[in-house]
C-alpha positions as CSV (number, residue, x, y, z in Angstrom):
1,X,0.0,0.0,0.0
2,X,3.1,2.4,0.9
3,X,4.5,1.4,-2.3
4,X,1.5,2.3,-4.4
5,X,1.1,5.9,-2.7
6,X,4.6,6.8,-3.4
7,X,4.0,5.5,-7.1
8,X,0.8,7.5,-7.3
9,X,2.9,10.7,-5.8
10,X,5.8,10.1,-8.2
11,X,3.3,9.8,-11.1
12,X,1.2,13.1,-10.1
13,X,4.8,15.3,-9.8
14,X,5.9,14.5,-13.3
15,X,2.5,15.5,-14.4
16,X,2.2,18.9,-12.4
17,X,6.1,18.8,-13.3
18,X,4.8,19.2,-16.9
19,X,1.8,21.3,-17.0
20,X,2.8,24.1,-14.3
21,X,5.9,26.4,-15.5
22,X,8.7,26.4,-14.0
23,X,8.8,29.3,-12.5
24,X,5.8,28.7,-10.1
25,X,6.6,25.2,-9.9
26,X,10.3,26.1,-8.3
27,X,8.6,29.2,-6.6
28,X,10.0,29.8,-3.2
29,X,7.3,29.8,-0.4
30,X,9.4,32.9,1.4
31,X,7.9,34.9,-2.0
32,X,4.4,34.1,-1.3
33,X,4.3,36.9,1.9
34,X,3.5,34.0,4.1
35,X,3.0,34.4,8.4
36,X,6.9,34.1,9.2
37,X,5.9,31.1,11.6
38,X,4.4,29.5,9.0
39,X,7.3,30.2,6.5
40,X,9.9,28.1,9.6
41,X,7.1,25.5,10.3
42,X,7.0,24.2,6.4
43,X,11.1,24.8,5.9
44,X,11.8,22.8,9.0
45,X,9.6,19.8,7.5
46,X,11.8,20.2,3.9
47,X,8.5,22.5,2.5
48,X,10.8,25.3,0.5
49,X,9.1,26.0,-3.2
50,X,5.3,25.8,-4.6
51,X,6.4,22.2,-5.8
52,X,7.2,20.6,-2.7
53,X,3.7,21.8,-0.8
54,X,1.4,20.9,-4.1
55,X,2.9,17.2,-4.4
56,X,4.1,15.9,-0.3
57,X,1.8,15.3,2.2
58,X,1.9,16.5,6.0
59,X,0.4,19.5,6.0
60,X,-2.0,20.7,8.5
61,X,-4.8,22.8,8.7
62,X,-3.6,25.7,10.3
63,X,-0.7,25.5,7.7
64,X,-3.1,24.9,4.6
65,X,-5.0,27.5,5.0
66,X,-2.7,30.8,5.4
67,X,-0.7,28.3,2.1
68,X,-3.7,28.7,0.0
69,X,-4.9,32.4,0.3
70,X,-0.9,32.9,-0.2
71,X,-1.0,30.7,-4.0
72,X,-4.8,32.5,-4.3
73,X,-3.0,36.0,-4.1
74,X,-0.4,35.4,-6.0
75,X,-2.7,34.0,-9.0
76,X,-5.3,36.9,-9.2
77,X,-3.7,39.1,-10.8
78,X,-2.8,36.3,-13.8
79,X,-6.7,34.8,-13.9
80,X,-8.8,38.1,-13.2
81,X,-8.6,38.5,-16.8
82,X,-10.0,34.9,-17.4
83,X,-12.6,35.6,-14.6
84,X,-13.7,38.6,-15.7
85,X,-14.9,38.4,-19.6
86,X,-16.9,35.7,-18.2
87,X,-18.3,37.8,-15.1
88,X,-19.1,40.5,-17.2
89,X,-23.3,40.4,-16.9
90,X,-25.3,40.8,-13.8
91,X,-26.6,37.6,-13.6
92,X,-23.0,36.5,-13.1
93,X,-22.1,38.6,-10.9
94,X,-25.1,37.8,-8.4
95,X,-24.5,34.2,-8.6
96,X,-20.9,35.2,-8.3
97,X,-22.0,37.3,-4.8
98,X,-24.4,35.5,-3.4
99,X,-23.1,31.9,-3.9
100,X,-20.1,31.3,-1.1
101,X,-23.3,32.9,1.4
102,X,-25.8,31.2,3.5
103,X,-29.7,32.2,3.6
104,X,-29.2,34.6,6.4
105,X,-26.0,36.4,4.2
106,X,-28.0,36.6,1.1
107,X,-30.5,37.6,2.5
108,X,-28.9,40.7,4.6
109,X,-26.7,41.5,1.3
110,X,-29.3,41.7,-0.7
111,X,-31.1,44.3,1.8
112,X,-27.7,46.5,3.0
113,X,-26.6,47.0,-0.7
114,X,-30.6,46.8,-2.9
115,X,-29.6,44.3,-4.9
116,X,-33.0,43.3,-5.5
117,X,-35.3,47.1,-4.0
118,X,-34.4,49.8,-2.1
119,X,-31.2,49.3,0.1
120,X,-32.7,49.3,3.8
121,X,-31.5,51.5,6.5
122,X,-29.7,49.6,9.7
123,X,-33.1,49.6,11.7
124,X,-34.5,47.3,9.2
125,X,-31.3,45.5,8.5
126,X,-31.3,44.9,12.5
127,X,-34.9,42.9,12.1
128,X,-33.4,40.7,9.8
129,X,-31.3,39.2,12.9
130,X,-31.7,36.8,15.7
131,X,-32.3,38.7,18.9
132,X,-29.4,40.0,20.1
133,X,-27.0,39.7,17.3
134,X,-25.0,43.2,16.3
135,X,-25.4,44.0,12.9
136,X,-21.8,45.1,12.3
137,X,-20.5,41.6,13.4
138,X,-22.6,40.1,11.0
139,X,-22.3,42.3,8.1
140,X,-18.6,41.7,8.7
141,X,-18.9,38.5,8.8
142,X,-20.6,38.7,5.2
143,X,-17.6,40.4,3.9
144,X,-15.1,38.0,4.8
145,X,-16.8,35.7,3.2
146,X,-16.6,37.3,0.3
147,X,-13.0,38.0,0.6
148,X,-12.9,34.2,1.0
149,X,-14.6,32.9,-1.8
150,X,-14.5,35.7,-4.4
151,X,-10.9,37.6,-4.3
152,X,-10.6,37.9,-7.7
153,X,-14.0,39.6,-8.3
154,X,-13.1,41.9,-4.8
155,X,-9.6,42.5,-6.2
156,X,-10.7,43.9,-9.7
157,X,-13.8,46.0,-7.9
158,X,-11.0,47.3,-5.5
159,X,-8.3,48.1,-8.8
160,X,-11.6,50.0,-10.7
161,X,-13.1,52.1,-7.7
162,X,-8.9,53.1,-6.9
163,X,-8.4,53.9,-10.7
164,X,-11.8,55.8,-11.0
165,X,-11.0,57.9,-7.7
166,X,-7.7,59.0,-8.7
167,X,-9.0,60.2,-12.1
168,X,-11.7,62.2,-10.2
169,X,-10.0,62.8,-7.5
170,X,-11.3,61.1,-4.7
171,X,-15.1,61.7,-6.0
172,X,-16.7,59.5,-7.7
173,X,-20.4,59.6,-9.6
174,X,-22.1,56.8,-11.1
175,X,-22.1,58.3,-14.7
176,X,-18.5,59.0,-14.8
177,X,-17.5,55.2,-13.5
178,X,-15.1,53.7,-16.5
179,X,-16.6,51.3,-19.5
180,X,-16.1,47.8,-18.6
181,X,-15.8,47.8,-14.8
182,X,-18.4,46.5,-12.4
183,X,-19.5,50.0,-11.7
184,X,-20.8,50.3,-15.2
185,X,-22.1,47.2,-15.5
186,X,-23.8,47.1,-12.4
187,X,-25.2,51.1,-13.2
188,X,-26.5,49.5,-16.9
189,X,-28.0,46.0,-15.1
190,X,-31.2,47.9,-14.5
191,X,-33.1,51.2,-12.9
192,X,-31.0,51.8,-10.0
193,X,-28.1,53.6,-11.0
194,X,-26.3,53.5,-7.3
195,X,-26.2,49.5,-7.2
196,X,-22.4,49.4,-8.4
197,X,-21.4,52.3,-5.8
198,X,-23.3,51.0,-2.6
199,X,-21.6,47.0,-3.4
200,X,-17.9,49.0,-3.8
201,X,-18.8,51.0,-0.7
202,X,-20.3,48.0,0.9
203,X,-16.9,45.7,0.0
204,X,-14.9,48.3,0.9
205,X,-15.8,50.0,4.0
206,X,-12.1,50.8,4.7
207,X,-11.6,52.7,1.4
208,X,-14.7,54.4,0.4
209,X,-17.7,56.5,1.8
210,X,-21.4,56.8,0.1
211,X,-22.8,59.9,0.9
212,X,-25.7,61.4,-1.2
213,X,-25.0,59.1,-4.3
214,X,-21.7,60.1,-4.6
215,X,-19.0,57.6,-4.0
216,X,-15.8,59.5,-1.7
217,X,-12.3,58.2,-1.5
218,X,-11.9,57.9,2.3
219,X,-13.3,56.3,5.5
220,X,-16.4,56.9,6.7
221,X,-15.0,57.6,10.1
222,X,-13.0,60.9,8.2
223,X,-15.8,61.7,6.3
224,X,-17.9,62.2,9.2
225,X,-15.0,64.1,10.8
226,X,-14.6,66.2,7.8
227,X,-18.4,67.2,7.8
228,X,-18.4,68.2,11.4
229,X,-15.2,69.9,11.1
230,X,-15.8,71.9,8.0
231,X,-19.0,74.5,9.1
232,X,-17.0,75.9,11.6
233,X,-13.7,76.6,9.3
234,X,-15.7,78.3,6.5
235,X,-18.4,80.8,8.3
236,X,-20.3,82.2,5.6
237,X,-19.5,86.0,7.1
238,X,-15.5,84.7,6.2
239,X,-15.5,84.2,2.8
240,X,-13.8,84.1,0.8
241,X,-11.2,82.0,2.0
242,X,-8.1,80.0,0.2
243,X,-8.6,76.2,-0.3
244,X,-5.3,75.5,1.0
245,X,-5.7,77.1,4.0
246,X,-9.0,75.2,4.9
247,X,-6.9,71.9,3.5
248,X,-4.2,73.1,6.2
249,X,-6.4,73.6,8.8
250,X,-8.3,70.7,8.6
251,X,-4.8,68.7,8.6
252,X,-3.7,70.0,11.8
253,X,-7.4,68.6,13.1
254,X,-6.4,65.1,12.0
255,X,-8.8,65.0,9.1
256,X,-7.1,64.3,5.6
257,X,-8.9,64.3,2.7
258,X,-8.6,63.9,-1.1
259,X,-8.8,67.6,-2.5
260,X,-11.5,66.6,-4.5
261,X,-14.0,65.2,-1.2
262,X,-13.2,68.5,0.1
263,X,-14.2,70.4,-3.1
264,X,-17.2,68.2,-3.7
265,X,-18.1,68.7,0.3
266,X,-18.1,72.6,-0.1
267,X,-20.2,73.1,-3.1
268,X,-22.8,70.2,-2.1
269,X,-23.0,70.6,1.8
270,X,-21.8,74.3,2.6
271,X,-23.0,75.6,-0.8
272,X,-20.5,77.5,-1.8
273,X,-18.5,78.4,-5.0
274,X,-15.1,77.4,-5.8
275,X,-13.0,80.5,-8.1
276,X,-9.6,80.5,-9.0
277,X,-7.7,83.5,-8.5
278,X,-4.2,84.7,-9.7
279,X,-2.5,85.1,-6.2
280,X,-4.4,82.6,-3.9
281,X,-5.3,80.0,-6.2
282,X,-8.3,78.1,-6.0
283,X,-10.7,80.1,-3.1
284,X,-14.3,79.4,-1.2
285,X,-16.5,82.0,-2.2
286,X,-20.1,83.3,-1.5
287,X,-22.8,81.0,-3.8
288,X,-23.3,84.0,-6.5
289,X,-26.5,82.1,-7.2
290,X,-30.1,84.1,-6.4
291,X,-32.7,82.9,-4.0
292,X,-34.8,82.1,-6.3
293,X,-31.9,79.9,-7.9
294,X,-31.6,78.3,-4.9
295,X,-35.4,77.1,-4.2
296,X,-35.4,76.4,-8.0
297,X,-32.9,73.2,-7.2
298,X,-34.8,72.5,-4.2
299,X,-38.0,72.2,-6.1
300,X,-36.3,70.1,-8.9
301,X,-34.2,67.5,-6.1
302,X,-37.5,67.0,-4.3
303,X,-39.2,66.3,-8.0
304,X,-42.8,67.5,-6.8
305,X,-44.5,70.5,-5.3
306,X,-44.0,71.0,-1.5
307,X,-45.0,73.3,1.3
308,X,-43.7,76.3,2.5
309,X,-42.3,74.9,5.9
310,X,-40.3,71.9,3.6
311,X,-38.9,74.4,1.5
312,X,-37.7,76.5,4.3
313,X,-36.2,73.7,6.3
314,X,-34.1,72.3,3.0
315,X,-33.1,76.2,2.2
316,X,-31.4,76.3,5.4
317,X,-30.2,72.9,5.4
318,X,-28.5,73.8,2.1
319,X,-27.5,77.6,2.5
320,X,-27.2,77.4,6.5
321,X,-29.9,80.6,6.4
322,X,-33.7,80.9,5.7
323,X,-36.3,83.5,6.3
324,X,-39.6,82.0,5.8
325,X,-41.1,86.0,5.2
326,X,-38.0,86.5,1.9
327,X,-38.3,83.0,0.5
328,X,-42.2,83.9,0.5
329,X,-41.4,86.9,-1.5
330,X,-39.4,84.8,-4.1
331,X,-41.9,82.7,-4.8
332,X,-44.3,84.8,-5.2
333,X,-42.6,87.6,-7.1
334,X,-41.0,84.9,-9.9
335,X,-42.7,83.7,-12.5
336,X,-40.7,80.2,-12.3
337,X,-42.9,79.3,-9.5
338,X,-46.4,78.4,-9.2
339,X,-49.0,78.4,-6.2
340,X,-50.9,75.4,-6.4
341,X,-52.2,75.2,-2.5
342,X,-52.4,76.6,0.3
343,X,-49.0,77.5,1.3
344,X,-48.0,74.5,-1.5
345,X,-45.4,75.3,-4.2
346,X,-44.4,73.9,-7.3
347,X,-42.3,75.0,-10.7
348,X,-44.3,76.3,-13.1
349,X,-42.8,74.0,-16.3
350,X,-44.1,71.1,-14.3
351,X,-47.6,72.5,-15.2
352,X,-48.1,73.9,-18.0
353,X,-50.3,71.7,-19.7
354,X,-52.6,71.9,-16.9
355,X,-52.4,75.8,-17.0
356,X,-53.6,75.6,-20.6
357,X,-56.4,73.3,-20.2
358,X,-57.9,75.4,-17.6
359,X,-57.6,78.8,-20.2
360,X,-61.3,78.3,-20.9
361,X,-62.3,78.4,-17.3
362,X,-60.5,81.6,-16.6
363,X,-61.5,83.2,-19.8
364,X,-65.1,82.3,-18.8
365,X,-63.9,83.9,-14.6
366,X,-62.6,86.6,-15.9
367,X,-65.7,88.1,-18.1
368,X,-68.0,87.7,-15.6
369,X,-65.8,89.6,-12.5
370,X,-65.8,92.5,-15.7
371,X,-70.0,92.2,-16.1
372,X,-71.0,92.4,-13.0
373,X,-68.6,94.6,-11.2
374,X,-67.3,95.2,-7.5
375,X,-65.2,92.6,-5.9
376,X,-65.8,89.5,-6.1
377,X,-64.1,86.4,-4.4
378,X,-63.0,83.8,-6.9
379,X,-63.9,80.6,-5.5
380,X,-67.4,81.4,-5.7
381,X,-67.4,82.2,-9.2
382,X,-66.2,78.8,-10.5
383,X,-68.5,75.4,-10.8
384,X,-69.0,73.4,-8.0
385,X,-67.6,70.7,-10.5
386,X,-64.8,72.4,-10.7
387,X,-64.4,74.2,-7.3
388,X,-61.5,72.5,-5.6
389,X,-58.7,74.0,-3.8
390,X,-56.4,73.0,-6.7
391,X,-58.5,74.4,-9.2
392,X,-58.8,77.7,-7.2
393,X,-55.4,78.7,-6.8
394,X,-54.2,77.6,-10.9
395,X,-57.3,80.0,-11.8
396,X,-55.8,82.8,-9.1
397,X,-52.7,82.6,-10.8
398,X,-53.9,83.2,-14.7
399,X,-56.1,86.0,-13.6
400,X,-53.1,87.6,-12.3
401,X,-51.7,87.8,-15.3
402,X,-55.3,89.1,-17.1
403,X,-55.0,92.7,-18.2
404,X,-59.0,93.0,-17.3
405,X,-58.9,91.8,-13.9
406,X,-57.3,93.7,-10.6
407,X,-56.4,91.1,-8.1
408,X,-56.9,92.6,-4.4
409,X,-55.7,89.5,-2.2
410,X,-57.0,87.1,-0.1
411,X,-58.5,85.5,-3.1
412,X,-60.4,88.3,-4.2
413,X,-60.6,90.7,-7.8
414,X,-62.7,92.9,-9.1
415,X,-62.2,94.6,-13.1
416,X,-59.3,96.7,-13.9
417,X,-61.5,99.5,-15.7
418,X,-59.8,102.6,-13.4
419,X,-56.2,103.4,-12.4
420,X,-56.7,103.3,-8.8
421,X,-58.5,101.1,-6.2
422,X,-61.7,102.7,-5.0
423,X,-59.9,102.7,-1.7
424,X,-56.9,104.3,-2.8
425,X,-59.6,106.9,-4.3
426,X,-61.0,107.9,-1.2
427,X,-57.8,108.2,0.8
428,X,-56.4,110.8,-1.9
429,X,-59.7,112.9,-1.9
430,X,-59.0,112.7,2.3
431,X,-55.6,114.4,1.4
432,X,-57.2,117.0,-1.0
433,X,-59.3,118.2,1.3
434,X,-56.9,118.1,4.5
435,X,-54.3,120.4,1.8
436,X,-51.2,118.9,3.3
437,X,-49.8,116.3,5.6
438,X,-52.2,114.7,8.6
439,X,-51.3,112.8,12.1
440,X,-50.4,109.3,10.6
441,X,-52.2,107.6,13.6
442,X,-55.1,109.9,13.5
443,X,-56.0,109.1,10.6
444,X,-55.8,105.3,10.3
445,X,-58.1,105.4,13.7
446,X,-60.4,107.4,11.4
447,X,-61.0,104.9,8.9
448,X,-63.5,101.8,8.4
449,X,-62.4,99.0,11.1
450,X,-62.5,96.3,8.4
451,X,-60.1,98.6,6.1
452,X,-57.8,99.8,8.5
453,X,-55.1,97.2,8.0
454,X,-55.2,98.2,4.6
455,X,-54.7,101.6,4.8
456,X,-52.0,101.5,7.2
457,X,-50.3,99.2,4.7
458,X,-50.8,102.2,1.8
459,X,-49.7,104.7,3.8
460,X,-46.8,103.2,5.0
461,X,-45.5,101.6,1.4
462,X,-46.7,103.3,-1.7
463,X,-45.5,105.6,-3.6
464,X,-48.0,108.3,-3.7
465,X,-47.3,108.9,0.0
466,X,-44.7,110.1,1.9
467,X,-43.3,111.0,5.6
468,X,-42.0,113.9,6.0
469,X,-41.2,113.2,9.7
470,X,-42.5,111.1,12.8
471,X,-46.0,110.5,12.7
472,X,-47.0,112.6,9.7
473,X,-48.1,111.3,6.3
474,X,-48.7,113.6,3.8
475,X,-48.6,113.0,-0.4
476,X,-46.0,113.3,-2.9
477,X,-47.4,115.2,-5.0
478,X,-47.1,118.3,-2.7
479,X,-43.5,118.0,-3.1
480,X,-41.6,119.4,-6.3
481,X,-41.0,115.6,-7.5
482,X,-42.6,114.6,-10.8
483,X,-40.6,112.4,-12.9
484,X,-37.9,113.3,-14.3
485,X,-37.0,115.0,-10.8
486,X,-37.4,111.7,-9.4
487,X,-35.2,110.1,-12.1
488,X,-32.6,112.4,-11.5
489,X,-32.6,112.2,-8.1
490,X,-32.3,108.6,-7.6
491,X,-29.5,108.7,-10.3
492,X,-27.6,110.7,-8.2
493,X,-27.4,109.4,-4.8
494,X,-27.0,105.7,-6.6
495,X,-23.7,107.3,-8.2
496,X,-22.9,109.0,-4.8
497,X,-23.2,105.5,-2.9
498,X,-21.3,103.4,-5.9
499,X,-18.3,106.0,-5.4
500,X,-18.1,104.6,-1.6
501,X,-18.7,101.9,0.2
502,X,-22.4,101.2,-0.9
503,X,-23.7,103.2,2.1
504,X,-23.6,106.9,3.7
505,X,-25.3,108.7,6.0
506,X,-28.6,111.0,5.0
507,X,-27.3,113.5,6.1
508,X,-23.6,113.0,3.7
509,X,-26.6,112.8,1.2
510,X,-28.8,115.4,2.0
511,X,-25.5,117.6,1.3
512,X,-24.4,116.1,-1.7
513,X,-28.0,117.0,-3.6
514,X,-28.5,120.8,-2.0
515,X,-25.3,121.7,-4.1
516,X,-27.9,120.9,-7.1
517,X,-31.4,122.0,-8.0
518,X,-33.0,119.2,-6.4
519,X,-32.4,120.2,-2.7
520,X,-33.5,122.6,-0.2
521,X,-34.8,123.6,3.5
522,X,-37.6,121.9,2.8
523,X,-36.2,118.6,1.6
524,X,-35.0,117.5,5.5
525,X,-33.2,114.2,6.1
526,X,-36.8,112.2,7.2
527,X,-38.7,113.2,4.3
528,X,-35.3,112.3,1.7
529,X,-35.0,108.5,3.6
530,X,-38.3,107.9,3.2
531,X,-38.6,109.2,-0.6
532,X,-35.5,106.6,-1.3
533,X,-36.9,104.1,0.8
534,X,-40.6,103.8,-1.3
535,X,-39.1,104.9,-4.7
536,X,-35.7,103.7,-4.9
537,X,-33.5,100.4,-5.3
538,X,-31.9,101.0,-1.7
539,X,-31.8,99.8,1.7
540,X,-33.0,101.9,4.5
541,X,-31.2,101.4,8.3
542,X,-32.3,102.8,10.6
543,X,-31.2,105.8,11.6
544,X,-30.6,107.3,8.7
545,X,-28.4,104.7,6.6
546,X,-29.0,104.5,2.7
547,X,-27.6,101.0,1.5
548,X,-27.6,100.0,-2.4
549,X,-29.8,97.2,-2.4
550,X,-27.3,94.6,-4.1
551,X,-25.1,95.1,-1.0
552,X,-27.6,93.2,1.2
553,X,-26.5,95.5,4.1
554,X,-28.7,94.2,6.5
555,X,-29.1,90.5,5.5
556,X,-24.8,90.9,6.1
557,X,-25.2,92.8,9.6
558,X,-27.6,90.5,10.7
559,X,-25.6,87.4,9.7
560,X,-22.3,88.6,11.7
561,X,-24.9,89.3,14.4
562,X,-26.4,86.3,14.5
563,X,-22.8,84.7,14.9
564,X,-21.8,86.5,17.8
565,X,-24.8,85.5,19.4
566,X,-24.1,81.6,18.8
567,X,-20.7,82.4,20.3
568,X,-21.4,83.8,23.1
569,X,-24.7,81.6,23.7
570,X,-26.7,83.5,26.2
571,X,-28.6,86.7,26.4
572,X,-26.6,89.7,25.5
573,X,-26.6,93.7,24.5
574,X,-26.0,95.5,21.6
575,X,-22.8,96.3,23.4
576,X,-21.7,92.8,24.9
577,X,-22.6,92.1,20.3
578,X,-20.0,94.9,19.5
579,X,-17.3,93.6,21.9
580,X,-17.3,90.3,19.9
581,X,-17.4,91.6,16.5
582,X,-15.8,95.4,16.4
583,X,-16.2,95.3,12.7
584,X,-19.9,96.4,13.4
585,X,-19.6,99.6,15.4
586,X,-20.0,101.7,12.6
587,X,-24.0,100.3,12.4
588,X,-24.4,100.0,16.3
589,X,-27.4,102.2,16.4
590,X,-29.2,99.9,13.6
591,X,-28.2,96.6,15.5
592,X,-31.2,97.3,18.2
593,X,-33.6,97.8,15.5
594,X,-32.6,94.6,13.1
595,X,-32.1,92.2,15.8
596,X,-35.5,93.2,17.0
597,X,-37.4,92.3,13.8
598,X,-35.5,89.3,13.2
599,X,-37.6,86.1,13.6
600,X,-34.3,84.0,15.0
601,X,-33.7,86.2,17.5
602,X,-35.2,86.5,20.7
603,X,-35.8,89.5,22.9
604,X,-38.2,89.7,25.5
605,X,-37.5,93.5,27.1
606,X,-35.8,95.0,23.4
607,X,-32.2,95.0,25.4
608,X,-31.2,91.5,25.6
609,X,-30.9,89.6,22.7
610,X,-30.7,85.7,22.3
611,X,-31.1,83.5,19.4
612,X,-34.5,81.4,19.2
């Protein structure tokens, strides 16, 4: 029996002998990066090349195994190409995944990456296990295995992901993944574009990070570090600030990044613009984007209308700031928006068909509010049929745009045969018979209960009225400014303030247009703010500040503001706000007045301010 072994042992050497080359045959096992016990456990048994382990016997387990994920290694790189033209379909490469598994790691695969729906979050993951079992043990587990049975496949999805993210620079997108690697093949296998990056950032948890549908070139663990990290080095109120500084900073936190994560993290996360300029090289600056930019990509990543309070909430998830009152005004004031509920927002492309199949409707609203007359409330003009709060507000929004129809709020018109509102009428034949300006408060307490919101909303912003000091209201039109006076004078403080800073004093004003025909005794500082203020494209701060409106003055006072009050964290003055941030004492009497109206800002006696 001994003599037939050794025969059979002779017979399969020559044979191995004469398929394998001799190179591997002859191999030394100190070249296969064995454990260096292992190395002296096989040399001191006469185990020193490839040939002598694949044709003697006496190996044991624990010296078998670390041997055959040696020879495994070494192969890969020879046989991926075999492996891979034949692995090159999905079907293959889910037999390929989930055949070294058992049920359970199939079936938690197939739910952590979506290989089959929607990858599930860890909650639901966690209800796949026994009571008791941790999640990251067994998901573990699940990737050893497939480091056990598939190295080759692992090994060539580890090569692609490592050549894609050095081509991008540590970012990498689904679209821009290589032809021919298992990104690709997986993003073409069907609907779900991410299946290719979630398996890579599910194989290698080590190397990679998913965040957002973008695949990043470093460990979750410093990805997470980088975004808690990064809000506080780049303050909006800093920029703009040189990439290689925040790089620098961030290093000396212990978070180091691929430039291109830290680009990709700044526009997508801290919205902000990357320029490159001549001295400092590439810099963060302010998003140059408008608001109504902004809510524009909201609108299209949510991919459906959505409320006012959601819209807020992702603006200042976004852009870090949001005023519920300004994005209000953006919606309503461009025409890329569309009302189609209460407080309910959508774009306007997404409806457009809708908008002209309800043309007849609005044609049919619009004659009768000019027939009959008076206001008339718009929801009971239209069809019971056709009466729904949908319906309502796409109507509301073509009569706007009617030449025959007035809208007067609140879902209310009436026809646009006269100039004025019949209101509006009667308070300027008030004025012509008071011949000049009247107590403001007065007169508002004079007027129907049910109009006098209304009025004090005319008086106080349109342009055929004007203040010529505290608590006086008088009109325009008893003041020499027709219109090309008007012109003239806007045109010349806008040149005075664009020769500056942006801003000056009334007063620096005042003096600037009494050297010309314009000025005069009469024209005092009060009435010339609040003739800018109604007429003009500036910003008025109190007291007496005139702003260009593209400066955003006070949105910028108010941000630097706002900061030293999340420094300092408890209720503070105007002066405690000044010690923190000097840069504002030139505007400390506005501070009061603009912390007051803010919304995020608390202030319960008008002294102490604390944000909400």
């Amino acid at each position: 029996m001994h003599d037939d072994t050794a025969t059979l042992t002779a017979e399969l050497a020559r044979d191995l002998q004469r398929v394998l080359p001799a190179t591997l045959w002859e191999l030394p096992l100190t070249a296969l990066r064995l454990p260096s016990e292992v190395t002296e456990a096989l040399a001191g048994r006469g185990f020193l090349t490839v040939g002598d382990a694949l044709v003697r016997s006496g190996l044991d387990d624990a010296e078998s195994a670390p041997l055959r994920a040696a020879l495994t290694r070494a192969l890969d790189d020879g046989l991926r190409q075999f492996s891979s033209a034949a692995s090159d379909d999905w079907p293959s490469l889910r037999a390929q995944l989930l055949g070294p598994l058992d049920d359970a790691g199939r079936r938690l695969l197939t739910a952590a990456v979506g290989l089959e729906d929607a990858p599930r979050p860890r909650p639901a993951l966690q209800s796949l296990l026994p009571s008791g079992a941790s999640l990251d043990e067994e998901l573990a587990r699940v990737r050893t295995r497939l480091l056990q049975h598939c190295p080759a496949l692992l090994g060539r999805l580890r090569d692609e992901v490592e050549a894609d993210l050095r081509a991008f620079d540590g970012v990498l997108m689904p679209q821009h993944a290589a032809a021919g690697t298992l990104v690709q093949v997986l993003r073409d296998a069907g609907a779900d574009p991410l299946l290719g990056l979630r398996l890579a950032a599910f194989c290698l948890p080590h190397d990679c990070h998913l965040h957002r549908g973008v695949l990043h070139g470093t460990a979750p663990r410093s990805f997470r570090e980088l975004l808690r990290s990064l809000p506080s080095l780049v303050p909006q109120h800093r920029l703009p600030l040189a990439i290689d500084a925040i790089a620098s900073q961030l290093y000396d936190l212990g978070v180091d990044v691929p430039h291109g994560v830290l680009l990709h993290v700044l526009r997508t996360e801290l919205r902000v613009a990357i320029e490159l300029d001549g001295v400092h090289g590439e810099m963060a600056v302010p998003d140059p984007r408008t608001p109504a930019a902004r809510l524009v990509e909201i609108l299209q990543e949510c991919g459906a209308e959505a409320a006012l309070d959601d819209l807020v909430f992702g603006y200042r998830e976004r852009f870090r700031f949001a005023s519920k009152q300004r994005l209000l005004r953006q919606l309503r004031g461009n025409s890329a928006f569309l009302q189609v509920g209460d407080e309910r927002w959508a774009l306007r492309q997404w409806h457009e068909q809708e908008l002209a199949a309800l043309q007849p409707l609005v044609e049919q609203t619009a004659r009768l509010i000019c027939s009959e007359g008076g206001r008339h409330r718009i929801a009971d003009l239209l069809p019971a049929e056709r009466n729904d709060e949908r319906t309502r507000w796409l109507v509301l929004d073509r009569l706007a745009d009617d030449p025959r129809v007035r809208m007067l709020g609140r879902g209310e018109a009436c026809p646009a045969d006269q100039q004025q509102s019949t209101v509006m009428q009667r308070l300027l034949r008030a004025f012509r018979r008071a011949a000049g300006d009247v107590v403001e408060s007065r007169f508002v307490q004079n007027q129907p209960p049910a109009q006098r919101r209304l009025v004090e909303r005319l008086l106080r912003h349109n342009r055929a009225f004007v203040k010529p000091c505290a608590d006086r209201i008088d009109t325009l039109s008893n003041y020499p400014f027709n219109q090309e006076r008007m012109q003239r004078l806007l045109k010349l403080v806008r040149e005075h303030l664009q020769q500056r800073t942006g801003y000056a004093q009334v007063e620096a004003l005042k003096a600037a247009i009494d050297h010309t025909d314009l000025g005069g005794d009469w024209l005092t500082p009060e009435l010339l703010t609040d003739v800018l203020r109604r007429n003009g494209p500036f910003a008025v701060l109190a007291p007496g500040i005139i702003a260009l409106a593209e400066l955003a003055l006070p949105q910028r006072l108010l941000r630097a503001a706002r900061q030293a009050l999340r420094e300092l964290d408890e209720a503070v003055t105007v002066a405690d706000v000044l010690r923190a941030r000097p840069e504002l004492a030139e505007f400390a009497d506005c501070l009061a007045d603009l912390l007051g109206n803010d919304p995020l800002v608390q202030s319960p006696d008008g002294c102490y301010f604390k944000l909400a």
